[in-house]
Kinemage of the C-alpha trace (Angstrom):
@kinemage 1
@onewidth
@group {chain A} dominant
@subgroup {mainchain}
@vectorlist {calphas} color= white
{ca unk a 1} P 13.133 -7.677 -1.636
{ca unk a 2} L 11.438 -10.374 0.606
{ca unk a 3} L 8.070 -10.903 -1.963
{ca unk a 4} L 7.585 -7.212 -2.304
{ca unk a 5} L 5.720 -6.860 -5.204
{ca unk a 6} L 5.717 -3.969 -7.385
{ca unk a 7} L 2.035 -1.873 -7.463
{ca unk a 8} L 1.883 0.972 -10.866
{ca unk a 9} L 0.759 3.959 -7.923
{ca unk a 10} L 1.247 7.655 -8.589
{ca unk a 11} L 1.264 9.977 -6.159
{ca unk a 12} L -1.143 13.325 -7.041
{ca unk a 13} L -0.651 16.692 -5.409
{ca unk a 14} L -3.277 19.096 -5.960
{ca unk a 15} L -2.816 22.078 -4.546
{ca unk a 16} L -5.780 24.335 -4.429
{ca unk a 17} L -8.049 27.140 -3.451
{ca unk a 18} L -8.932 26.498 0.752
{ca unk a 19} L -12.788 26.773 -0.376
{ca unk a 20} L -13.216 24.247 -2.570
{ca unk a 21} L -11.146 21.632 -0.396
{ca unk a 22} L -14.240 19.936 0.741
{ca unk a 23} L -15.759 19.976 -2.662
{ca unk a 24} L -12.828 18.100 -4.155
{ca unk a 25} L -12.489 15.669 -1.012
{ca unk a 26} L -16.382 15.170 -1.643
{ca unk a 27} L -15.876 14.440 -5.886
{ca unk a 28} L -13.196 12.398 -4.518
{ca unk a 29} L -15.304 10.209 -1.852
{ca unk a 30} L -15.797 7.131 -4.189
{ca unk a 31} L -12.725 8.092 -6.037
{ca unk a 32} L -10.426 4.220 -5.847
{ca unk a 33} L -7.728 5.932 -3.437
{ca unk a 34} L -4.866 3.621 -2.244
{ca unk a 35} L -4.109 6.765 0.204
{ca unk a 36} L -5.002 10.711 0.969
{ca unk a 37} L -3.501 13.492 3.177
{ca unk a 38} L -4.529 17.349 3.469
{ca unk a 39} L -2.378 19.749 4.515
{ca unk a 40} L -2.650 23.527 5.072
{ca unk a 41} L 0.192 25.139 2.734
{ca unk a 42} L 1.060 29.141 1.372
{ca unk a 43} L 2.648 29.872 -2.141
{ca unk a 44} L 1.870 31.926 -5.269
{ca unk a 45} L 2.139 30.714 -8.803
{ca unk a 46} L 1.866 32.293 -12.439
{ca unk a 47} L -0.504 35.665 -9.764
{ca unk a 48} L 2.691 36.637 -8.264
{ca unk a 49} L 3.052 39.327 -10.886
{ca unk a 50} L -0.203 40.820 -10.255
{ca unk a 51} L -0.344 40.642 -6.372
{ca unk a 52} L 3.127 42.911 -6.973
{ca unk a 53} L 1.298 45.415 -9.245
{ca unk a 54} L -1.780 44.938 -6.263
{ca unk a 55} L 0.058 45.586 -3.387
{ca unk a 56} L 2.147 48.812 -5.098
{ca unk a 57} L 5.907 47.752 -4.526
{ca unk a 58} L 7.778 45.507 -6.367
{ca unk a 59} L 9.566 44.194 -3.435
{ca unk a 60} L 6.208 42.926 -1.642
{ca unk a 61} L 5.439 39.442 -2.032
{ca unk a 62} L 1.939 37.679 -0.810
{ca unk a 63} L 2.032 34.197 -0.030
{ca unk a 64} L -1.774 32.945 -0.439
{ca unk a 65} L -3.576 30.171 1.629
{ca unk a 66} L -3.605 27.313 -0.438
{ca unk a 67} L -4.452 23.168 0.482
{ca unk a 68} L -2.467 20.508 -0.962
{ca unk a 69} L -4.175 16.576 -1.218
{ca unk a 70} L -1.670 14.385 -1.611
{ca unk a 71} L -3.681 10.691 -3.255
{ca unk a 72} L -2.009 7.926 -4.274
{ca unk a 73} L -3.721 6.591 -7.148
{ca unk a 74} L -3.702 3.172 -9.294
{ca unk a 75} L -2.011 4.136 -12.494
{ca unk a 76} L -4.820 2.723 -14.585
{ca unk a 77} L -7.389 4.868 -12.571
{ca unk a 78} L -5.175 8.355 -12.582
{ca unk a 79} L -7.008 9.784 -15.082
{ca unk a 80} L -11.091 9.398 -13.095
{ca unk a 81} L -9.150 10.923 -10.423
{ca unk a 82} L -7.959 13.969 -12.459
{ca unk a 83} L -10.855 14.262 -14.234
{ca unk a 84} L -12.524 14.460 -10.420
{ca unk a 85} L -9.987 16.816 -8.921
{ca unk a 86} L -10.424 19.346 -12.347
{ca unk a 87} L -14.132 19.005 -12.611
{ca unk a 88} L -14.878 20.757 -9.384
{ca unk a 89} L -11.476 23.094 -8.592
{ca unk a 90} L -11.619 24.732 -11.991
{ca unk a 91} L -12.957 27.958 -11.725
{ca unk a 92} L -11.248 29.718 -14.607
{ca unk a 93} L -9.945 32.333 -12.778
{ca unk a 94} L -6.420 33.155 -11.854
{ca unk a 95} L -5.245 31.112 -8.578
{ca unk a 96} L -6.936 27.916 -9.157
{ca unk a 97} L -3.588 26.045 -8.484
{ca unk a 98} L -1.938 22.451 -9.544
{ca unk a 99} L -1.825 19.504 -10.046
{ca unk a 100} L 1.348 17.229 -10.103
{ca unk a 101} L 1.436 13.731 -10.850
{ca unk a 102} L 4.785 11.828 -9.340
{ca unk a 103} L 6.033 8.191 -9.951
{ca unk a 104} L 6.142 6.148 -6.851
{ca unk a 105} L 7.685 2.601 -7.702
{ca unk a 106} L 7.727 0.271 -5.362
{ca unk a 107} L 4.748 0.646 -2.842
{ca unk a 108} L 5.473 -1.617 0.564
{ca unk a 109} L 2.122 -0.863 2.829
{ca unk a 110} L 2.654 -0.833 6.651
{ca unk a 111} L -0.082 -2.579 7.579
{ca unk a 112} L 1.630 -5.686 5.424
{ca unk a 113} L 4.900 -5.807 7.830
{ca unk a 114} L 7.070 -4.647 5.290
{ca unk a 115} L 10.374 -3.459 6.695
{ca unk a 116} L 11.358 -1.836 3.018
{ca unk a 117} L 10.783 1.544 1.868
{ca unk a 118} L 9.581 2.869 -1.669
């Protein structure tokens, strides 16, 4: 593997409400991040049964603005950047979205040359 060395990262994907994006990215600021992307998404979790009722047919399906961050994240500081991530998107209401935490493996970085792929 040409003296690719093997880095404990996790990727985290929170996906959550489009006004608190900035207030997360903010808690997240001094937050030790190997990596971040935002992207605009749509979906619908455990609410899709009550946006049915809502909208009066069961056929009718609502797709809500939603924001994903994507971090990749030291395993031995996941859990200061979960803490970070719940502290300021939990609302307690219904819709406050996810949060998935994926293995990554091998990490090669591009600005290290690496020609390999995790």
């Amino acid at each position: 593997m040409g003296g690719l060395v093997e880095e404990p990262v996790k990727q985290v994907i929170a996906v959550v409400k489009p006004y608190l994006v900035e207030k997360v990215l903010d808690a997240l600021q001094h937050a030790p991040l190997e990596a971040c992307s935002v992207t605009e998404v749509k979906g619908y979790g455990r609410q899709k049964s009550y946006l049915d009722q809502y909208a009066g047919s069961e056929y009718s399906l609502a797709y809500l603005p939603k924001v994903e961050i994507s971090l990749w994240v030291d395993e031995l500081r996941l859990e200061e950047v979960l803490r970070a991530i719940v502290d300021v998107a939990r609302t307690g209401r219904m819709g406050d979205g996810k949060i998935f935490v994926l293995s990554t493996g091998i990490v090669p970085w591009a600005e290290e040359g690496m020609a390999e792929q995790a």
